[in-house]
C-alpha positions in Angstrom: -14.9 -84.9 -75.9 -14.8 -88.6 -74.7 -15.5 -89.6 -71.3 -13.9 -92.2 -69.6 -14.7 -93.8 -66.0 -12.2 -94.4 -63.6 -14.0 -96.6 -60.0 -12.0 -96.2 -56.7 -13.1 -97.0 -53.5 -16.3 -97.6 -54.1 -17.3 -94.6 -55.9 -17.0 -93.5 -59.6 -15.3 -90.8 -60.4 -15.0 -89.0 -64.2 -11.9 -88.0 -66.4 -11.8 -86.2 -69.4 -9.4 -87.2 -72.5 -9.6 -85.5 -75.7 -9.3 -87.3 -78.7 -9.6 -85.5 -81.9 -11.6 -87.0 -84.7 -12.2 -86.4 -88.2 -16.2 -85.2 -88.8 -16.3 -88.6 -91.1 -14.9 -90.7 -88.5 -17.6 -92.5 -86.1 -17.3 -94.4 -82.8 -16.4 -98.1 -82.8 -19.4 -99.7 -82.6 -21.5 -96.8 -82.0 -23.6 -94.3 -83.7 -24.3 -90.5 -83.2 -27.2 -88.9 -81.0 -27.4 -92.0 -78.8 -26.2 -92.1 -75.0 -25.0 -94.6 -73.1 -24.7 -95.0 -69.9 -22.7 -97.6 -67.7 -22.6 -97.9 -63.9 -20.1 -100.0 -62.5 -20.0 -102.4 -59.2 -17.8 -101.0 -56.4 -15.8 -104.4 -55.6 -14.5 -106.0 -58.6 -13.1 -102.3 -59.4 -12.2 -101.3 -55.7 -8.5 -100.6 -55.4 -7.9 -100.6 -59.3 -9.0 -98.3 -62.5 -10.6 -98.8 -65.2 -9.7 -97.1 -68.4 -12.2 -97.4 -71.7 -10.0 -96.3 -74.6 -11.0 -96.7 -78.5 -8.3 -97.6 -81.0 -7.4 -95.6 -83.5 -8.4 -96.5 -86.9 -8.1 -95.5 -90.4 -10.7 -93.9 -92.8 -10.8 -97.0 -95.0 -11.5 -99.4 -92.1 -14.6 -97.0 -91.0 -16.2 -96.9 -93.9 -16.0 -100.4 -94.0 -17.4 -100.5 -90.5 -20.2 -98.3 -91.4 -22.1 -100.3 -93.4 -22.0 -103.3 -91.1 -25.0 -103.3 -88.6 -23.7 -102.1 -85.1 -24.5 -104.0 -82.5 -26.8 -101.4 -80.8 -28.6 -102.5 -83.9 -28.8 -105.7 -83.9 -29.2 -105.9 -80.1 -32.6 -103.5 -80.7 -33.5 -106.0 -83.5 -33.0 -109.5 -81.5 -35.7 -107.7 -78.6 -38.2 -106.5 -81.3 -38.0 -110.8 -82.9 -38.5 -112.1 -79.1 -41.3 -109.7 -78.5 -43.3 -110.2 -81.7 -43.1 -114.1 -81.3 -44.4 -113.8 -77.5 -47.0 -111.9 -79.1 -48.2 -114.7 -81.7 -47.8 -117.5 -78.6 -50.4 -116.0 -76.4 -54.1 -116.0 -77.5 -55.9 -112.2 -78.4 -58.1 -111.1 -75.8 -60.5 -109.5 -78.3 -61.0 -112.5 -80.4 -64.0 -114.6 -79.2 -64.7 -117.8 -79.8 -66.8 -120.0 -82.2 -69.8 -121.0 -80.1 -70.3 -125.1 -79.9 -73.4 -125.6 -82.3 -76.6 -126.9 -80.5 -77.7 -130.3 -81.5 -81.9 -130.6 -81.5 -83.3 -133.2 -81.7 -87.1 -133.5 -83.1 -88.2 -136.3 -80.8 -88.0 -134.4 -77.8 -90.3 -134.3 -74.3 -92.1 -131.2 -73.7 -91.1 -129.7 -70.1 -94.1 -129.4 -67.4 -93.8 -126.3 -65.4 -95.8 -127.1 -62.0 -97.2 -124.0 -60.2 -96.2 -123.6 -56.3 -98.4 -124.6 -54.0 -99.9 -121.5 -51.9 -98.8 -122.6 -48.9 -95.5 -123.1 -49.9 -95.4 -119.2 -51.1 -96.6 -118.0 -47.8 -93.5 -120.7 -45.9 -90.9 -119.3 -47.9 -92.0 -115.6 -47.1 -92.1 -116.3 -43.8 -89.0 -117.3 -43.7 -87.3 -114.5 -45.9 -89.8 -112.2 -43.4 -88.0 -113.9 -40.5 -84.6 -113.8 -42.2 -85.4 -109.7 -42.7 -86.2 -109.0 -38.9 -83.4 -110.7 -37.8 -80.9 -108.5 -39.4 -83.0 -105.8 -39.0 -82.7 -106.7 -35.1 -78.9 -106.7 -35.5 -78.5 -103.4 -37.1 -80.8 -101.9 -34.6 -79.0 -103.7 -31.7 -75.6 -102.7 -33.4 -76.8 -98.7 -33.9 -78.3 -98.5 -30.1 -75.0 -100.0 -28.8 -73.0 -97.0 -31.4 -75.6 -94.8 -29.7 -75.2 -95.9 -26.5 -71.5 -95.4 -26.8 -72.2 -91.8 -28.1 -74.0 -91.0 -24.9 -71.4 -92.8 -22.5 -68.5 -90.8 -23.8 -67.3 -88.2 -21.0 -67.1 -85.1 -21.7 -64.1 -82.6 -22.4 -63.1 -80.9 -19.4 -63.0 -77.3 -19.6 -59.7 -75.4 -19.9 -58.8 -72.9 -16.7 -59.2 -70.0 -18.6 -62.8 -71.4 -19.8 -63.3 -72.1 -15.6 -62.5 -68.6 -15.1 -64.7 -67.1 -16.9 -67.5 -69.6 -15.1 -66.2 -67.6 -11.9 -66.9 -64.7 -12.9 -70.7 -65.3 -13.9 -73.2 -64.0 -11.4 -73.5 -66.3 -8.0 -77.2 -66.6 -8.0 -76.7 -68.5 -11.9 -73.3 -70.4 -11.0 -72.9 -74.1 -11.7 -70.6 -75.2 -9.6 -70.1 -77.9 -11.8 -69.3 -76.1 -14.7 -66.4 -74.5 -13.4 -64.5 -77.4 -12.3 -62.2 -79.3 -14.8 -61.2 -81.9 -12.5 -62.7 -84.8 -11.4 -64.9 -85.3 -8.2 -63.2 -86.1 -5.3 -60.0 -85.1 -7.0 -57.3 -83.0 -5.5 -57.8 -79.0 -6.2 -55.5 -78.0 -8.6 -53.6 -74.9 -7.7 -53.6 -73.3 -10.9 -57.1 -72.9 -10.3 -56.5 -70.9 -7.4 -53.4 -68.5 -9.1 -56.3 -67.8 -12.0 -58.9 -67.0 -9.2 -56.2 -64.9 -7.3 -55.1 -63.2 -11.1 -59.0 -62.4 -11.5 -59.5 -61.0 -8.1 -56.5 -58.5 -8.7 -57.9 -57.0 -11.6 -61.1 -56.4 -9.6 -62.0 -53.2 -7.6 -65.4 -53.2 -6.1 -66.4 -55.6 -3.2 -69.5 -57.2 -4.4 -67.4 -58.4 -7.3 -64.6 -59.6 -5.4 -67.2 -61.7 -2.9 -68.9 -63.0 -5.4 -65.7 -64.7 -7.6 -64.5 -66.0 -4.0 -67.5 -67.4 -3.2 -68.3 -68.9 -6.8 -64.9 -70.5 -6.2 -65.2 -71.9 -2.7 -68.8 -73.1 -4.1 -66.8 -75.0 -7.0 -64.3 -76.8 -4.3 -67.6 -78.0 -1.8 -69.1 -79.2 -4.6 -65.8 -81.2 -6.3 -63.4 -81.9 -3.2 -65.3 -80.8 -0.1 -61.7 -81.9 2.0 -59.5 -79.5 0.4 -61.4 -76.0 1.4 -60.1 -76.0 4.8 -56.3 -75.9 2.6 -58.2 -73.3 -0.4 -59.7 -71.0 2.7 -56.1 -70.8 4.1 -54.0 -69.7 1.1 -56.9 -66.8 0.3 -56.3 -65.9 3.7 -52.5 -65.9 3.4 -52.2 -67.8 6.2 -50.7 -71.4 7.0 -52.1 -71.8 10.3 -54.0 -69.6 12.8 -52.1 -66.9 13.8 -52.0 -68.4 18.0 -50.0 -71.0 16.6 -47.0 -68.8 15.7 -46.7 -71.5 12.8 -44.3 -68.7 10.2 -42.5 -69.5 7.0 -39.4 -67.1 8.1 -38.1 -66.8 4.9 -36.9 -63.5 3.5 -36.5 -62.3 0.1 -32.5 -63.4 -0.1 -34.1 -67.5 0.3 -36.2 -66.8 -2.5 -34.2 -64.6 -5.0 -31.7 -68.2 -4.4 -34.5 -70.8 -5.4 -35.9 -68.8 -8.1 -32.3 -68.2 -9.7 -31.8 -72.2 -9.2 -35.1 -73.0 -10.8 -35.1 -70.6 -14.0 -31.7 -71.0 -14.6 -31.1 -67.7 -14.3 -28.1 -65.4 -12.7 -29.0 -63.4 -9.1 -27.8 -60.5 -10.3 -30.2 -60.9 -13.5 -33.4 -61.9 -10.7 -32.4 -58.7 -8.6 -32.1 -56.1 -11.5 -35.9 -57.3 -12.6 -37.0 -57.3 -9.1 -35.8 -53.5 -8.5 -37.3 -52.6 -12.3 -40.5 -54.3 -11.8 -40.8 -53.6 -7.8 -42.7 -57.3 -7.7 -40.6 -60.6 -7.2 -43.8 -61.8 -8.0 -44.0 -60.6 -11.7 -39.9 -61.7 -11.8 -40.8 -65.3 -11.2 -43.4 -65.4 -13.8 -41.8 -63.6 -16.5 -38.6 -66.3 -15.8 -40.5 -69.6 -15.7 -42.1 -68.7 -18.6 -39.3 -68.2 -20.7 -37.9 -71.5 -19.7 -38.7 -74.8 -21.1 -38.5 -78.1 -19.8 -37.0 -81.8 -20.9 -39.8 -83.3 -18.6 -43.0 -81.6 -17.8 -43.5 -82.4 -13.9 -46.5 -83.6 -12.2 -49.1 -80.4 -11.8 -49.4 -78.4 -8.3 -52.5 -78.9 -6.1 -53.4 -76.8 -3.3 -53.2 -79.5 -1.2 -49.2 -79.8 -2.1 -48.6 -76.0 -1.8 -50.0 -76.0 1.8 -48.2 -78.8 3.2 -45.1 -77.6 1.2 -45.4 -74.3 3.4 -46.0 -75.7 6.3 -43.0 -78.0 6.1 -41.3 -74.9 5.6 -42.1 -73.5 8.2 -41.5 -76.3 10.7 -37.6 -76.7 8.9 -35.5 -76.1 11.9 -31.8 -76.4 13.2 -28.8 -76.9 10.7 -28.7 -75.9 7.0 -32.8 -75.3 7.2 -32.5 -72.1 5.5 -31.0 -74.4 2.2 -33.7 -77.0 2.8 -36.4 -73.8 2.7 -34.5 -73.0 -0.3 -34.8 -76.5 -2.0 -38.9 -76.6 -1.0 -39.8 -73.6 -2.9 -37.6 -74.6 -5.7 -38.7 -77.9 -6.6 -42.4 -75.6 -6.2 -41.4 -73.0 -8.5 -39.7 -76.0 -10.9 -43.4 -77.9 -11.5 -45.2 -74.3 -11.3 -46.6 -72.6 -14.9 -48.7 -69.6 -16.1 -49.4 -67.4 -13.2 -48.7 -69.8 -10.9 -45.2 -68.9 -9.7 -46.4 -65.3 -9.5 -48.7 -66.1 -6.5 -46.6 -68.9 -5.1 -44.2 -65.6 -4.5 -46.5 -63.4 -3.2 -47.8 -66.3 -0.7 -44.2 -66.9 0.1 -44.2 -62.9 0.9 -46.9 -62.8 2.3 -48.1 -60.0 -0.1 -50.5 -61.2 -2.2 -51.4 -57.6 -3.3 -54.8 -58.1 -4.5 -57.1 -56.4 -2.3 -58.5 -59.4 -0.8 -59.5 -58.3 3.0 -60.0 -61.4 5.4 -63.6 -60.3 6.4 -64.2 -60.3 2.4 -63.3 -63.7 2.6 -65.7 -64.6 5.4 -68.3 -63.0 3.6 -68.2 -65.1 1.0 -67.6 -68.2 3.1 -71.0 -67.7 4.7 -72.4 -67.1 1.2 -71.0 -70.2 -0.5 -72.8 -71.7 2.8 -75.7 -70.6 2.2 -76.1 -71.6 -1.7 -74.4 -75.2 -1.1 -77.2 -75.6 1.4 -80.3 -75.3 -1.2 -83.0 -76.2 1.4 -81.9 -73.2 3.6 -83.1 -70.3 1.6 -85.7 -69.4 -1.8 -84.9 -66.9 -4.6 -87.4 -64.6 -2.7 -85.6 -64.2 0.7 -81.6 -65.0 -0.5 -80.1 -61.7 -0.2 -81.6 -61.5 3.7 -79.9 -65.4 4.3 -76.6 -64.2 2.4 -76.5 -61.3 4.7 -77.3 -63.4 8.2 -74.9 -66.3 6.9 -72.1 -63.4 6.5 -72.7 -61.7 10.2 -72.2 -65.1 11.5 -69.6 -66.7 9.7 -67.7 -63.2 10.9 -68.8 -63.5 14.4 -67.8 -67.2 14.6 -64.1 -66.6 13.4 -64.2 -63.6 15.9 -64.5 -66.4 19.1 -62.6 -68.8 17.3 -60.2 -67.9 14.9 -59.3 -71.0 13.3 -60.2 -72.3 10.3 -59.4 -76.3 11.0 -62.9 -76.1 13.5 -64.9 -74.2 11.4 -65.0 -75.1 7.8 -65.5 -78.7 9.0 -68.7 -77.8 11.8 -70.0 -75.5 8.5 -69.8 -78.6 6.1 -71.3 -80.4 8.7 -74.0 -79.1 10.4 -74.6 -75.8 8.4 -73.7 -71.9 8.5 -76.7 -71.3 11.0 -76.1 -74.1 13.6 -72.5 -72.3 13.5 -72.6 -70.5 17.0 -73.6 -73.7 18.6 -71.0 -75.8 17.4 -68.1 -73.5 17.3 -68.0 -71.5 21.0 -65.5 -69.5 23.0 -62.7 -71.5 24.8 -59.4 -70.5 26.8 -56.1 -71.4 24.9 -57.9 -69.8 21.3 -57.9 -65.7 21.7 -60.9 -63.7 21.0 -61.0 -61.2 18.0 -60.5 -57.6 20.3 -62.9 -55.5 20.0 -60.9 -52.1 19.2 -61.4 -48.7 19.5 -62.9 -46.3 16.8 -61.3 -42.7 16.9 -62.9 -39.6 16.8 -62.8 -35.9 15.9 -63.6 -34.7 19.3 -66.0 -35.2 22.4 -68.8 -33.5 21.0 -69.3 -36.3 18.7 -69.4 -39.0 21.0 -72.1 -37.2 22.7 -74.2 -36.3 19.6 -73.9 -40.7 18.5 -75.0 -41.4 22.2 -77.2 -38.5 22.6 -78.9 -39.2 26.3 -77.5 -43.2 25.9 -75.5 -44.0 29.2 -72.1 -44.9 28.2 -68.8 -45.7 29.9 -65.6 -44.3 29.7 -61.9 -44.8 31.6 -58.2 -43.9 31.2 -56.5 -45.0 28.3 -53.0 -46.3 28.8 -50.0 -46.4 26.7 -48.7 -50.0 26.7 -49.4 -53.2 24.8 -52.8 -54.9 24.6 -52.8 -58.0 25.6 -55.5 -60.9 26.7 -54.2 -63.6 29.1 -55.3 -67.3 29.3 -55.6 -69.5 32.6 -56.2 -73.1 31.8 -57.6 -75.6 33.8 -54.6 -77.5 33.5 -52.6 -74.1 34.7 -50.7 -72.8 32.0 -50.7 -69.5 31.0 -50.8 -67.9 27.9 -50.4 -64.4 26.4 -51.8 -63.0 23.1 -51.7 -59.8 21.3 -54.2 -57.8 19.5 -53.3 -59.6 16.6 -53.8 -63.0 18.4 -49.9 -63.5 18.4 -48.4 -65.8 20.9 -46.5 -63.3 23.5 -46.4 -65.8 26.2 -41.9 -66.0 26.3 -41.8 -61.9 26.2 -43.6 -61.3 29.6 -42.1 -64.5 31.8 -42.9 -62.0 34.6 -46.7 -62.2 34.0 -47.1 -65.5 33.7 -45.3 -66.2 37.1 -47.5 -63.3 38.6 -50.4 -64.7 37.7 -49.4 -68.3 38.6 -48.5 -67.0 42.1 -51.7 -65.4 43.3 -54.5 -66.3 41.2 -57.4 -67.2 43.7 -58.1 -71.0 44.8 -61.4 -70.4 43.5 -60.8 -69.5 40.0 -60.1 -72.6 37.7 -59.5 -71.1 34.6 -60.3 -67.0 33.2 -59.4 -65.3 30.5 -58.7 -61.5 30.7 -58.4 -58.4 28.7 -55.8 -56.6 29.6 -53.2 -53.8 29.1 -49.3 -54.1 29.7 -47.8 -51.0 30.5 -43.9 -50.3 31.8 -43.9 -49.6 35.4 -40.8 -47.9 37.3 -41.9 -49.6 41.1 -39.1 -47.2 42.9 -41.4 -44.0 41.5 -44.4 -45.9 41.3 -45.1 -44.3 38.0 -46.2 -45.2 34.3 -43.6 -45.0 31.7 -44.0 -44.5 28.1 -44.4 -47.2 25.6 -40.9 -46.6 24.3 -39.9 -47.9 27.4 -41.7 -51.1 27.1 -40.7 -51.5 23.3 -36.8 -52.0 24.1 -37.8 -55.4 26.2 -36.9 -58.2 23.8 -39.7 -59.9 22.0 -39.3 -63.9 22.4 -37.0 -66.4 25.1 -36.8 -63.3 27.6 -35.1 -64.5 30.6 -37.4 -64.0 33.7 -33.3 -62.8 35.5 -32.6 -60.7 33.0 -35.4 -58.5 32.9 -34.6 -54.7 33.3 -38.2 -53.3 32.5 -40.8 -54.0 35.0 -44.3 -54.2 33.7 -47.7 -53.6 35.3 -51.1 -55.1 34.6 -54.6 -53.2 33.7 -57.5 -55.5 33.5 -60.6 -53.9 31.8 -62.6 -56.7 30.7 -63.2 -60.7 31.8 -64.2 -62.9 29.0 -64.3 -66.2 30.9 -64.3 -67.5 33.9 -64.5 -71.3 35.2 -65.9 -72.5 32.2 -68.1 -69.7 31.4 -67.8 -67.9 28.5 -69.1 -63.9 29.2 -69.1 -62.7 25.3 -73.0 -63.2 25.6 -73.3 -60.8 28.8 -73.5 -57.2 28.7 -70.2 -54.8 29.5 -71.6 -53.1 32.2 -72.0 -56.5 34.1 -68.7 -57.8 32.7 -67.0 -55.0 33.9 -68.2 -54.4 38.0 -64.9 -54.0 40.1 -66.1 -57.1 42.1 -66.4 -59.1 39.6 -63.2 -58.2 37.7 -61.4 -58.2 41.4 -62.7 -61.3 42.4 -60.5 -63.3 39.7 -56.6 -62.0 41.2 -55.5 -60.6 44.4 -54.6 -56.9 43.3 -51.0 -56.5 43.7 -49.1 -53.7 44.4 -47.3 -52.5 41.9 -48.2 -55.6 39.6 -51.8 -55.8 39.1 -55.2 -53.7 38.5 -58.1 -52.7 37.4 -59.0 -49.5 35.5 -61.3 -47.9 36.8 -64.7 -46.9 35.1 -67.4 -44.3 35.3 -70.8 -44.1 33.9 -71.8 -40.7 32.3 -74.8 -39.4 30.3 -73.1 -35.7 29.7 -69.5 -33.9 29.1 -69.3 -32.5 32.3 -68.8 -36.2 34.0 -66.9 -37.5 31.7 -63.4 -35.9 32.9 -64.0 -36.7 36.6 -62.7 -39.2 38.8 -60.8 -41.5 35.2 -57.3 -41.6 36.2 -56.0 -44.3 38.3 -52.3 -44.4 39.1 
């Protein structure tokens, strides 16, 4: 089989002719067992072939032939010549050299070797000494500075999961420092409240739950002292205090939207999970983290989250439902791990981890207490952790607002708290509400021979009003929600015949419906059916009536300090409004040490 080469287009390509030989027969110019291989260049051959053929001799001819030299032969024969000459040009490496002879001669001078002088020996080690310490000096120079360098190097911040476990360590032996892995004076990151959040969930007791809270507001006074007013509002699940009326109004529709935007993901998908898993919360985790990113976006502080909510909240007008929308989705886009799991259940309001509000005050007033280290010994902490808590509680049940009193606690510490934060009109008071019992007999066996009061219990609407100095009027429920534009009616009342004397007051009350043609009470049904916000004073079909029961303030006085007997004497209470008919009035009250005075003389129509 001979093979031939054929180069086209830059490549070479193979064909196979057959050419039958006789066994004697050999090659032109070649000889058996030996390869040869030829490559060609592409452009002289491009476009053209290239055959190789061998003539065709006869047997005579190639025995001829074969006993010439072939010129593979003589072309291996002409390189071994060239080589073997080289080899006789250039000297062997091996072969040393005659040494010159040494001519001596017998007339020659001796040589005089001359001792150094002593003091020449002790110059020139000086001088090596000299030469010695000096590079000594540099090594040591050049190893402090490497050691120096050593010590200088910052250290490796801590991973959030390594943080969390710092958070769960006992408060009395919590570094504060140990838990953060940011920088002081650096912004909070918000992952390290989702993982605080996450741990608290998996918690059951209270002490436990107060103490990771408190580790972790410890960790934020000690880092970024600014940012716990914005920390104490997201474990509150709040974005402002709840007078303000400040709300995200966003339903579950908004957010199914963004989170199917962000993730990438159909609404029909997100609602199938969320009616599987019962937790939009869980959704949004499980879909962000099953989607990855070109372009890892900046990290979420707490500080970004809050004012993110609170700009939704104040979106307004046209198309703010889609700008709501686009907030929480460029939140949930730069949100990982657990993070979008809790930036759901904020948006909710559900954060589903048993974290109660007066928990969280608790451990404010603890993480008080251990930021200030002057204020308390090992000996008498659980006592100051215990005081710090009652306070902290009372405190945010004058003033419910956590923009005056994080900032008076950083300042002038947890037990100077009652001083600096006090009562005023326009914030409402924490009610104090009633505690339900099995029966009679048990009030009397708590109070035993204790003189206590009691008085008629209406069915309306609590309800504590504000007169300001300045004379506006406003209206709060029990859960310090702004009711002022449902009872138009009241305000005006009170506007109308409030006594010249009285400057400003502030009154708990209760708001019951009122039929004036009967003169009689009606039910609290009644009263529900009266819209809730921007009720027309005109329009108003259900008449109300006014019970006052306690005073809180008056003309710059706060009352919280004074006792409820002396609070609650019909002069006092009577001096503060002209009782109208029909529209205002005092309930009634009667002091009783026994059962048999208790059902006398209670009702007041």
């Amino acid at each position: 089989m001979l093979t031939a080469f054929r180069s086209c287009s830059s490549s070479l390509h193979f064909t196979h002719h057959t050419l039958s030989l006789h066994p004697l027969r050999k090659p032109l110019g070649f000889k058996p067992y030996f390869l040869i291989y030829s490559s060609f260049p592409a452009k002289p051959f491009s476009q053209r072939s290239l055959f190789l053929s061998i003539p065709l001799v006869n047997p005579g001819s190639l025995a001829a032939m074969a006993s010439r030299p072939s010129a593979f032969d003589l072309l291996m024969s002409n390189a071994s010549k060239k080589k073997s000459e080289q080899k006789q040009q250039k000297p062997s490496p091996k072969k040393r050299k005659t040494p010159t002879p040494i001519i001596t001669s017998q007339n020659f001078a001796p040589i005089s070797v001359k001792e150094p002088d002593s003091a020449q020996i002790k110059e020139a080690q000086l001088e090596n000494d000299m030469k010695n310490d000096d590079s000594s000096k540099i090594k040591d120079a050049q190893l402090g500075k490497s050691e120096e360098a050593v010590v200088k190097k910052p250290k490796v911040a801590i991973t959030p999961d390594e943080s969390l476990l710092e958070l769960k360590d006992k408060a009395a032996s919590f570094d504060p420092k140990k838990a953060a892995y940011w920088g002081k004076g650096q912004r909070v990151p918000f992952m390290f409240v989702a993982k605080a959040l996450d741990a608290i969930s998996k918690e059951s007791g209270r002490i436990a739950i107060t103490a990771i809270v408190c580790n972790m507001l410890r960790t934020v006074m000690e880092t970024t002292p600014e940012d716990l007013v914005a920390v104490v509002y997201l474990l509150a699940n709040r974005i402002a205090p709840a007078h303000e009326g400040l709300e995200l109004g966003i339903g579950d529709a908004s957010i199914i939207k963004a989170l199917s935007e962000a993730c990438g993901t159909k609404e029909a998908q997100i609602k199938k999970q969320y009616k599987e898993l019962g937790d939009l919360g869980l959704v949004a985790k499980a879909s962000r983290s099953s989607q990855s990113l070109m372009r890892k976006p900046e990290a979420l502080t707490v500080v970004k989250v809050f004012d993110t909510f609170r700009l939704i909240a104040k979106e307004s007008g046209k198309d703010s439902q889609e700008k709501k929308k686009n907030h929480i989705k460029a939140l949930l886009v730069a949100a990982t791990d657990c993070e979008p799991q809790y930036l759901i259940r904020l948006l909710q309001a559900k954060l589903r981890i048993g974290l109660a509000e007066q928990t969280l005050l608790a451990a404010l007033g603890h993480a008080a207490v251990y930021a200030d280290k002057q204020s308390s010994t090992p000996a008498n902490i659980d006592s100051s952790l215990e005081e710090a808590a009652k306070i902290v509680k009372q405190v945010y049940s004058v003033i419910p607002v956590y923009d005056k009193i994080i900032p008076a606690l950083r300042a002038d510490g947890v037990w100077d708290l009652p001083k600096t934060c006090s009562f005023s009109p326009g914030v409402p008071v924490g009610p104090m509400l009633a505690k339900p019992t099995k029966g009679v007999s048990e009030i009397l066996d708590k109070f035993q021979d204790i003189e206590f009061t009691c008085e008629y219990k209406y069915d309306g609407e609590r309800a504590q009003i504000h007169y300001m100095e300045d004379g506006s009027v406003e209206i709060y429920s029990r859960n310090a929600e702004r009711n002022t534009g449902k009872y138009p009616d009241v305000v005006d009342a009170i506007s109308r015949f409030k006594r010249p004397s009285v400057t400003s007051f502030v009154l708990d009350c209760e708001i019951v419906a009122f039929d004036r043609e009967k003169k009689k009470i009606l039910p609290f049904q009644v009263l529900s059916t009266r819209a809730r916000k921007n009720v027309v004073l005109s329009e108003i079909k259900v008449g109300v009536c006014i019970y006052a029961f306690d005073i809180l303030y008056i003309n710059g006085q706060p009352l919280l300090q004074a006792q409820l007997d002396s609070r609650r004497q019909q002069p006092f209470l009577r001096s503060t409004l002209k009782i109208l008919e029909n529209s205002y009035n005092s309930i009634p009250m009667t002091s009783t040490r026994g059962i048999k005075k208790l059902s006398h003389n209670t009702h007041c129509k």
